[in-house]
C-alpha positions as a Python dict, from the first residue, in 0.01 Angstrom:
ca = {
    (1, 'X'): (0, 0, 0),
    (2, 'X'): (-330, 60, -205),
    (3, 'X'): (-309, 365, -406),
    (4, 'X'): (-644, 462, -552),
    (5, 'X'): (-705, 704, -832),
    (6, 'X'): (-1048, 895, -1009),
    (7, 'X'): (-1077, 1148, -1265),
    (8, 'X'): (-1267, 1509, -1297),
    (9, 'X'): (-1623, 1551, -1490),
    (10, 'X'): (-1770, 1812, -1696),
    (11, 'X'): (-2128, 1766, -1736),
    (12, 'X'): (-2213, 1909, -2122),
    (13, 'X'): (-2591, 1921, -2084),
    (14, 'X'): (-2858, 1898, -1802),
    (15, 'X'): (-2758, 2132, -1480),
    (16, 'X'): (-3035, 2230, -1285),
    (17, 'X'): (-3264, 1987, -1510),
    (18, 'X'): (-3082, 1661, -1342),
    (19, 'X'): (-3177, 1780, -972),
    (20, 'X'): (-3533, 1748, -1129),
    (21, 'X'): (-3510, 1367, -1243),
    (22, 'X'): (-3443, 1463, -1618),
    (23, 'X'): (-3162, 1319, -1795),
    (24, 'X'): (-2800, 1484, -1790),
    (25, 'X'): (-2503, 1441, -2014),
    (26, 'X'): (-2142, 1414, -1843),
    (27, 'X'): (-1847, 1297, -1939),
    (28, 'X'): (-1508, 1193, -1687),
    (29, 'X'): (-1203, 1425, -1785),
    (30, 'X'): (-847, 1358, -1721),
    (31, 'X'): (-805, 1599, -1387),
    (32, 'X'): (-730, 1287, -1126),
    (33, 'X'): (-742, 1296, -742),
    (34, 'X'): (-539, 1043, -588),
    (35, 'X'): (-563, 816, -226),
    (36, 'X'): (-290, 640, -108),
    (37, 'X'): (-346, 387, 203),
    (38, 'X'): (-72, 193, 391),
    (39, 'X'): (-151, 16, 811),
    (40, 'X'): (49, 108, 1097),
    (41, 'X'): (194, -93, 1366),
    (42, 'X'): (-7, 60, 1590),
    (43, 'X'): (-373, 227, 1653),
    (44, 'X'): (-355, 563, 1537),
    (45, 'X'): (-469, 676, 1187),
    (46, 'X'): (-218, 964, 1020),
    (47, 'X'): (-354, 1208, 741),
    (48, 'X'): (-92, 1391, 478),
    (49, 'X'): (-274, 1647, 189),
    (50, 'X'): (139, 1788, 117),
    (51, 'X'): (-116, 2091, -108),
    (52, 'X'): (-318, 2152, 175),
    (53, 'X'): (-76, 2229, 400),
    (54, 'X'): (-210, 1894, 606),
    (55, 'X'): (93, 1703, 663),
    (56, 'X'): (100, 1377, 903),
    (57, 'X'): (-156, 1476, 1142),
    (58, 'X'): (-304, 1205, 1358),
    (59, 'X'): (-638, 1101, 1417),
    (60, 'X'): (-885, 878, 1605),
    (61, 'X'): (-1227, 739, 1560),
    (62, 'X'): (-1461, 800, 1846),
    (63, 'X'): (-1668, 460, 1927),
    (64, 'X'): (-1945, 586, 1730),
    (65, 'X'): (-1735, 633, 1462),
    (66, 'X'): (-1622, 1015, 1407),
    (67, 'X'): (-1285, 1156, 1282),
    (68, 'X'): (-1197, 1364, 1547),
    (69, 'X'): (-859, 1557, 1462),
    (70, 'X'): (-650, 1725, 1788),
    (71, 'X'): (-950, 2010, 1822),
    (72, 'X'): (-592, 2290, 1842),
    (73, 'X'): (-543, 2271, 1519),
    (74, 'X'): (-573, 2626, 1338),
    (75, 'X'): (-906, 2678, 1211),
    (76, 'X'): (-854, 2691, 873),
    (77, 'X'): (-684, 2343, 905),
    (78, 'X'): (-977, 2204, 1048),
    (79, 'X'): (-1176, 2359, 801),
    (80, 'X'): (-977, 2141, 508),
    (81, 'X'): (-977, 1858, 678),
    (82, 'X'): (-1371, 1867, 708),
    (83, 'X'): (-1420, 1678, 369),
    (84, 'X'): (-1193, 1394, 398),
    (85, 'X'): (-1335, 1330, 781),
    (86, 'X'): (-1725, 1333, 704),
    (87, 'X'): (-1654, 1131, 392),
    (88, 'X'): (-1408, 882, 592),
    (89, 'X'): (-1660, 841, 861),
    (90, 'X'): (-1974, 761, 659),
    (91, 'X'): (-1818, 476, 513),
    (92, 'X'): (-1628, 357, 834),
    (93, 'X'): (-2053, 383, 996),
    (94, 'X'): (-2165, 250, 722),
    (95, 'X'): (-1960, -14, 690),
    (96, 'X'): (-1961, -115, 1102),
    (97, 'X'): (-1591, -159, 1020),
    (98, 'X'): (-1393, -229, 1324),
    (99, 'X'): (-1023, -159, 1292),
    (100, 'X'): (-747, -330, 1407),
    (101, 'X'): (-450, -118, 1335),
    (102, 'X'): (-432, 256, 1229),
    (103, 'X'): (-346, 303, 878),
    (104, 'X'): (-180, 630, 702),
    (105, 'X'): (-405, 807, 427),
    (106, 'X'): (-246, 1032, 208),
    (107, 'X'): (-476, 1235, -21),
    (108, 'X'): (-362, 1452, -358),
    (109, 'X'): (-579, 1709, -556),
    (110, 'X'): (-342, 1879, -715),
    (111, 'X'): (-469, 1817, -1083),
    (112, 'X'): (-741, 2049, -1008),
    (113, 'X'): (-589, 2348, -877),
    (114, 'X'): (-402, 2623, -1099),
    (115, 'X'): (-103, 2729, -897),
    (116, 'X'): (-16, 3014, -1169),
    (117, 'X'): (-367, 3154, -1157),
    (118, 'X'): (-448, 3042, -728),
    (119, 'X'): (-770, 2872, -825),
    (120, 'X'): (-922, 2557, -846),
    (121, 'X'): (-1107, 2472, -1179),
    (122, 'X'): (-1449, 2347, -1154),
    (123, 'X'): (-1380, 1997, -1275),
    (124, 'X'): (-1543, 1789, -962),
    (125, 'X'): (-1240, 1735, -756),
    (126, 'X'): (-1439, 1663, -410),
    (127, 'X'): (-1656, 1379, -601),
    (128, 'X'): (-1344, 1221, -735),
    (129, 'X'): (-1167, 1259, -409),
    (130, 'X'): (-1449, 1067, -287),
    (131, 'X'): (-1460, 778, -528),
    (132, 'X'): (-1094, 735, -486),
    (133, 'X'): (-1126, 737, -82),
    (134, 'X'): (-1432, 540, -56),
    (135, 'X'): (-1283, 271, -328),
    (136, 'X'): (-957, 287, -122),
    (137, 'X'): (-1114, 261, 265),
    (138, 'X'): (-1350, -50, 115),
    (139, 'X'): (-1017, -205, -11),
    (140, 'X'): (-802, -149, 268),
    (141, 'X'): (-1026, -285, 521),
    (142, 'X'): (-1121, -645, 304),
    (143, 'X'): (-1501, -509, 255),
    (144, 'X'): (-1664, -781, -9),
    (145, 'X'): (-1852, -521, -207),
    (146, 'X'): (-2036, -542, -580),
    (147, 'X'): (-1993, -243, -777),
    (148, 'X'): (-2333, -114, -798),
    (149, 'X'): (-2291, -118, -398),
    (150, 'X'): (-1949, 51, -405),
    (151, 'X'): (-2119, 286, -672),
    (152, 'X'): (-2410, 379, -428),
    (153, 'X'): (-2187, 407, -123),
    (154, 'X'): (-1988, 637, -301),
    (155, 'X'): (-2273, 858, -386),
    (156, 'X'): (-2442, 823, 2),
    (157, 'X'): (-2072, 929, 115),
    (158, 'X'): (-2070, 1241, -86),
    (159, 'X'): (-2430, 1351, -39),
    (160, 'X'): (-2353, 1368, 345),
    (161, 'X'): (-2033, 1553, 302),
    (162, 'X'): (-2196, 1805, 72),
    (163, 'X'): (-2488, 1846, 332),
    (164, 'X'): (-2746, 1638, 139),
    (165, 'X'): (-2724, 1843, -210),
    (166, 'X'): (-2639, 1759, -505),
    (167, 'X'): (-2751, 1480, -772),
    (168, 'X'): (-2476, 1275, -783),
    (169, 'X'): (-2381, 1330, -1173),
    (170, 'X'): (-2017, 1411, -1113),
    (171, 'X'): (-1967, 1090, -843),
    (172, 'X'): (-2087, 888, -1110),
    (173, 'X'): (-1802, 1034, -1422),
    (174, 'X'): (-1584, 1001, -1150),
    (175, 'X'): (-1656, 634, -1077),
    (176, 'X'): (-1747, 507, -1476),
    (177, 'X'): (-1531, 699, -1663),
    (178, 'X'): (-1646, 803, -2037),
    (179, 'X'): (-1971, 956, -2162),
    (180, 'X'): (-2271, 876, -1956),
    (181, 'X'): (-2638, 978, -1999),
    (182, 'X'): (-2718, 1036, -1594),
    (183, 'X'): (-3041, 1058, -1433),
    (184, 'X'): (-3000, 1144, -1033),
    (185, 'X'): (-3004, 798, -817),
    (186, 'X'): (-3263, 807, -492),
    (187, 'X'): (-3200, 595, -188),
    (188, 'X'): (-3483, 346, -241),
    (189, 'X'): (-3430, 296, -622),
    (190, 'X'): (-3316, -43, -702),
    (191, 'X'): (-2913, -134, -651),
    (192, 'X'): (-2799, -179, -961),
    (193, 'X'): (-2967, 151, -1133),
    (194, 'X'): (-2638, 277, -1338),
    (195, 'X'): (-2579, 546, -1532),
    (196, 'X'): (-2576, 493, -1902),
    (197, 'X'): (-2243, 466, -2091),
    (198, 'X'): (-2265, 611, -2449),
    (199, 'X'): (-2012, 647, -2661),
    (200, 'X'): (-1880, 1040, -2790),
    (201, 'X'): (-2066, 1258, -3047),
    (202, 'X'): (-1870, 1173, -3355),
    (203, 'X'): (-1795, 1518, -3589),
    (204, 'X'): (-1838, 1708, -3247),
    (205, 'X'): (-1565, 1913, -3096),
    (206, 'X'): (-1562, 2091, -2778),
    (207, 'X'): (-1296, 2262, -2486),
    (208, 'X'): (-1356, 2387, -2163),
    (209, 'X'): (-1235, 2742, -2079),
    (210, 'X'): (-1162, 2847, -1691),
    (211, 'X'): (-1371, 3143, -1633),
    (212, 'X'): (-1045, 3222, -1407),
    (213, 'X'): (-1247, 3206, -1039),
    (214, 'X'): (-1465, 3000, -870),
    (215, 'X'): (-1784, 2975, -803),
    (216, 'X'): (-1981, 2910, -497),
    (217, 'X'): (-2277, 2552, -601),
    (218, 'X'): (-2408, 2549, -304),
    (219, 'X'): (-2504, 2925, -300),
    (220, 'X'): (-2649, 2916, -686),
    (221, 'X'): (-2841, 2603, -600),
    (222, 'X'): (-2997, 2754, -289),
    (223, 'X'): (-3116, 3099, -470),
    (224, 'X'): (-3294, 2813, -723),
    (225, 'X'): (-3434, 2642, -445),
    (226, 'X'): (-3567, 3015, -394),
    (227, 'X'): (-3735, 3043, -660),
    (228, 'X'): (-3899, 2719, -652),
    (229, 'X'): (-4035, 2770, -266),
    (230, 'X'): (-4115, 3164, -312),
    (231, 'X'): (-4247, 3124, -739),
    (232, 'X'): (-4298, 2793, -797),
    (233, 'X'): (-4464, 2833, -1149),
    (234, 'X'): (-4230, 3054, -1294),
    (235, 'X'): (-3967, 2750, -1157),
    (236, 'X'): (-4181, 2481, -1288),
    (237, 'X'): (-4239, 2623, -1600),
    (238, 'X'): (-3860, 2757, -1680),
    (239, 'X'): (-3731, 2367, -1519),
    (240, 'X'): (-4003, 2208, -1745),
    (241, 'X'): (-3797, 2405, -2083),
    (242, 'X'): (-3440, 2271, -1931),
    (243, 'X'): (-3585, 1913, -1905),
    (244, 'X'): (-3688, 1920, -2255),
    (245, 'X'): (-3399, 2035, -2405),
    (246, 'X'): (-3206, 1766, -2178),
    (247, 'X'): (-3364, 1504, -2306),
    (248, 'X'): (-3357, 1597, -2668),
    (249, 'X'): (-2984, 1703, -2597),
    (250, 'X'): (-2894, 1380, -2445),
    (251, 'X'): (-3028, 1154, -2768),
    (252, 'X'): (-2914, 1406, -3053),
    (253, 'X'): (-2563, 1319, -2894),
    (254, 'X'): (-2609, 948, -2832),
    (255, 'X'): (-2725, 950, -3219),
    (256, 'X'): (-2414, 1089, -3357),
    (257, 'X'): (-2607, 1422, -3452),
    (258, 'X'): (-2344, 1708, -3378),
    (259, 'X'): (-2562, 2023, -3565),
    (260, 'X'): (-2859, 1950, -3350),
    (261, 'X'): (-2717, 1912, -3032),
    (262, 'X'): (-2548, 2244, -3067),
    (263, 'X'): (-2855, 2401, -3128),
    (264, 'X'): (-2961, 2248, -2779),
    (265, 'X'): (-2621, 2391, -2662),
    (266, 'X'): (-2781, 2716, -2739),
    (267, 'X'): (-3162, 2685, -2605),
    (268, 'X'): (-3036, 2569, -2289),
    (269, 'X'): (-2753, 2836, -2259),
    (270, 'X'): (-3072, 3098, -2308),
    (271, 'X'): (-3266, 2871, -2060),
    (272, 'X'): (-3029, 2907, -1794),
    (273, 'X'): (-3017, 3293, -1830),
    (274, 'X'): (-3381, 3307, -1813),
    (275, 'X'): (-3362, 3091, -1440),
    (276, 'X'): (-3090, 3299, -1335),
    (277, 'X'): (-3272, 3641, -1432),
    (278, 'X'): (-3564, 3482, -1237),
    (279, 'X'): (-3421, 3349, -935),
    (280, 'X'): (-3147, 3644, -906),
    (281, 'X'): (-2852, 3438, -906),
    (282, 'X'): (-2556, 3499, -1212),
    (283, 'X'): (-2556, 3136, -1335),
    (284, 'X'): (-2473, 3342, -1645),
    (285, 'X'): (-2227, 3567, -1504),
    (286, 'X'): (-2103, 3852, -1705),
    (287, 'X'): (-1772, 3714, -1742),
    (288, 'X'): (-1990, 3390, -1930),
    (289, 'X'): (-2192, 3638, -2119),
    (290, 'X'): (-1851, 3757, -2272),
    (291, 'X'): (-1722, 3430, -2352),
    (292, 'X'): (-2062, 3329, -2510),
    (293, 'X'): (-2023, 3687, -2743),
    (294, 'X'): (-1682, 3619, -2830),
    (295, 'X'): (-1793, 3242, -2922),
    (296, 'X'): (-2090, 3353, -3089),
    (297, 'X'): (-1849, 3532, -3340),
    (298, 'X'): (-1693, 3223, -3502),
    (299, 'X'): (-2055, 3088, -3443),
    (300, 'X'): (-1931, 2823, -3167),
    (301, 'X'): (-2151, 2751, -2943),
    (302, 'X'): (-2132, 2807, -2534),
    (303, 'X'): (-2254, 2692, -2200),
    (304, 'X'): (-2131, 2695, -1891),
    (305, 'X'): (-2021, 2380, -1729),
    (306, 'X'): (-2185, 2270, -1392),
    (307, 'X'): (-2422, 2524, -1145),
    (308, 'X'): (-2227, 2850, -1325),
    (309, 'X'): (-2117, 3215, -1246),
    (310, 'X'): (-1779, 3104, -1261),
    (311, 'X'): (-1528, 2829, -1318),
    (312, 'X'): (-1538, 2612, -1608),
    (313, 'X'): (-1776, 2694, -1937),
    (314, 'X'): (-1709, 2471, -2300),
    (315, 'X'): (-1735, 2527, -2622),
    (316, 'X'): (-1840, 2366, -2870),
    (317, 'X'): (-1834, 2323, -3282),
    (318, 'X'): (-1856, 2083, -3564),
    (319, 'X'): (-1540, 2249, -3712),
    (320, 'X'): (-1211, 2218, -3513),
    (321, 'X'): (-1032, 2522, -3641),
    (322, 'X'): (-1337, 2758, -3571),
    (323, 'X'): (-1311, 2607, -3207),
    (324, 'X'): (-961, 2695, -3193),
    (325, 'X'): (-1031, 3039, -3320),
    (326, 'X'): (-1272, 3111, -3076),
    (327, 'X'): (-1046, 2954, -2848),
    (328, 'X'): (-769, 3188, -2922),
    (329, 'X'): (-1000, 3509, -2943),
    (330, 'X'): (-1109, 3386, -2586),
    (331, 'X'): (-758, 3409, -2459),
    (332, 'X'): (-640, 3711, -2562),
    (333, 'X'): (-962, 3843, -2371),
    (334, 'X'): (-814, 3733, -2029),
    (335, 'X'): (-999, 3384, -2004),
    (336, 'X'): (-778, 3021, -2024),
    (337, 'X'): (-861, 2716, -2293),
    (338, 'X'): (-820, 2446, -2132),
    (339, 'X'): (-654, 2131, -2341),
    (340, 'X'): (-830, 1811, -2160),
    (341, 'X'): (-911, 1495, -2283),
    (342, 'X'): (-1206, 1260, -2201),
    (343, 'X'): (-1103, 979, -1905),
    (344, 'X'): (-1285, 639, -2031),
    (345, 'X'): (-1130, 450, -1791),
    (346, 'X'): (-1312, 613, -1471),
    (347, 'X'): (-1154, 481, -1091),
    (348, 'X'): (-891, 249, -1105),
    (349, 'X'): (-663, 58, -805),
    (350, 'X'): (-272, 132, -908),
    (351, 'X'): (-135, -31, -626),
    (352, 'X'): (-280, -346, -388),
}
């Protein structure tokens, strides 16, 4: 049995600003999706996800390597199962990997889902699901594979499940673990390009908050795209400020300088309003707006946490029990502090 496991991100500086080559800061939490792989006697491949409502349904590969799942299924199983099967079947094309015998693949992203509230919080749980299945499938079928090639078939694999968007930054906390400084990885850069690992912002405090819904990337990043195609010097000229401020963001923390990266917390928080007033998307919701007043009173800073409107936003002080104050004010508004922890570890095999 090979049992595969990969943590959550939140990125703490750069959205938008990464998709445009600049630097981004993200760190790996400890919100884990899990892959377990065992062979069958025979040919045919089994899928379980117990929280999805998926439980042992078989599967074959095609010759030209698709997942095809019985086609009867109810629609909204097929639907959940469309992840797993484009990820699966990059890396078994990819890979030309020819199998012998089926094998059973179990999947679990519980971590990330809120059964009290019915949501699932915005801590990357498809890019760790990936890094655990991709790291799994290479090690189940004997693939001799460096790292930095594991790394970039990992990111390839997600990038075609997510329909080509993306930069990557949340497949890479997922795969390293701990605080990295990320800048998006092409297809023809060189192999071994790596994020890099930096160690935390000593004297700097921060906790996410669930907005308490979730929000739809792929949407936000297409009204962007928008603004780019339809105004693209009002884009350039806003993405040029969030670059900036990335960059300066990104070495304030790698120097150990708390105060001024939380005054980059703020520019960039304003930043983002300013592209989402332009571009007509909320990337700073109302519900964010609130949580950024209510911060702003125990002068803690605020930003949300990946492409906005909803699910996660952090906050972030120097002083922890001004955090916590904040933290409690936000929860007797309705909103949910989060306790998580950074994951330094990043994927790990718990069972060969």
């Amino acid at each position: 049995m090979i049992r595969v496991v990969a943590p959550g991100k939140m990125i703490l500086l750069g959205e938008y600003a990464v998709l445009e080559n600049a630097p981004a800061l993200v760190c790996a939490v400890n919100k884990f999706a899990a892959v377990t792989m065992e062979p069958l006697s025979g040919q045919e491949f089994r899928f379980s996800a117990p929280s999805l409502d998926l439980t042992d349904l078989p599967f074959v590969i095609t010759p030209k390597g698709h997942v095809r799942f019985d086609p009867s299924l109810a629609p909204v199983k097929l639907k959940r199962l469309e992840l797993f099967s484009k990820i699966f079947e990059y890396v078994y094309r990819k890979a030309d990997i020819s199998a012998r015998n089926g094998w059973f693949i179990g999947i679990d992203t519980d971590d990330f889902y809120s059964r009290e509230l019915h949501s699932k919080f915005g801590f990357g749980s498809s890019a760790a699901l990936c890094v655990a299945l991709v790291t799994a499938t290479v090690r189940a079928f004997d693939l001799r594979m460096s790292e930095q090639a594991l790394f970039r078939l990992a990111l390839e694999a997600h990038h075609y499940a997510q329909g080509k968007m993306g930069s990557g930054i949340d497949v890479a906390a997922s795969f390293f673990g701990g605080y990295l400084i990320y800048r998006r990885v092409y297809e023809d850069d060189p192999i071994d390009k790596n994020p890099q690992k930096i160690s935390g912002c000593e004297g700097l405090y921060f906790k996410p908050v669930f907005t308490g819904r979730s929000a739809s990337t792929r949407k936000l990043v297409k009204g962007v795209s928008r603004l780019k195609e339809d105004f693209p010097d009002v884009y350039r000229e806003i993405m040029e400020k969030l670059k900036q401020i990335s960059v300066e963001g990104s070495e304030h923390f790698k120097e150990q300088n708390p105060r001024a990266f939380l005054n980059d917390i703020l520019l960039f928080y304003r930043t983002l309003k300013e592209l989402g007033d332009r571009s007509g998307m909320p990337i700073i919701s109302e519900t964010h707006q609130r949580i950024f007043n209510l911060a702003q009173k125990e002068n803690v800073a605020y930003k949300p946490s990946g492409a906005g409107s909803g699910d996660i936003g952090i906050l972030f002080s120097e002083d922890p029990e001004r955090l916590e104050r904040a933290a409690q004010q936000i929860l007797q508004a309705g909103f949910l502090p989060l306790n998580i922890e950074t994951d330094h570890q990043g994927k790990r095999i718990l069972a060969d």
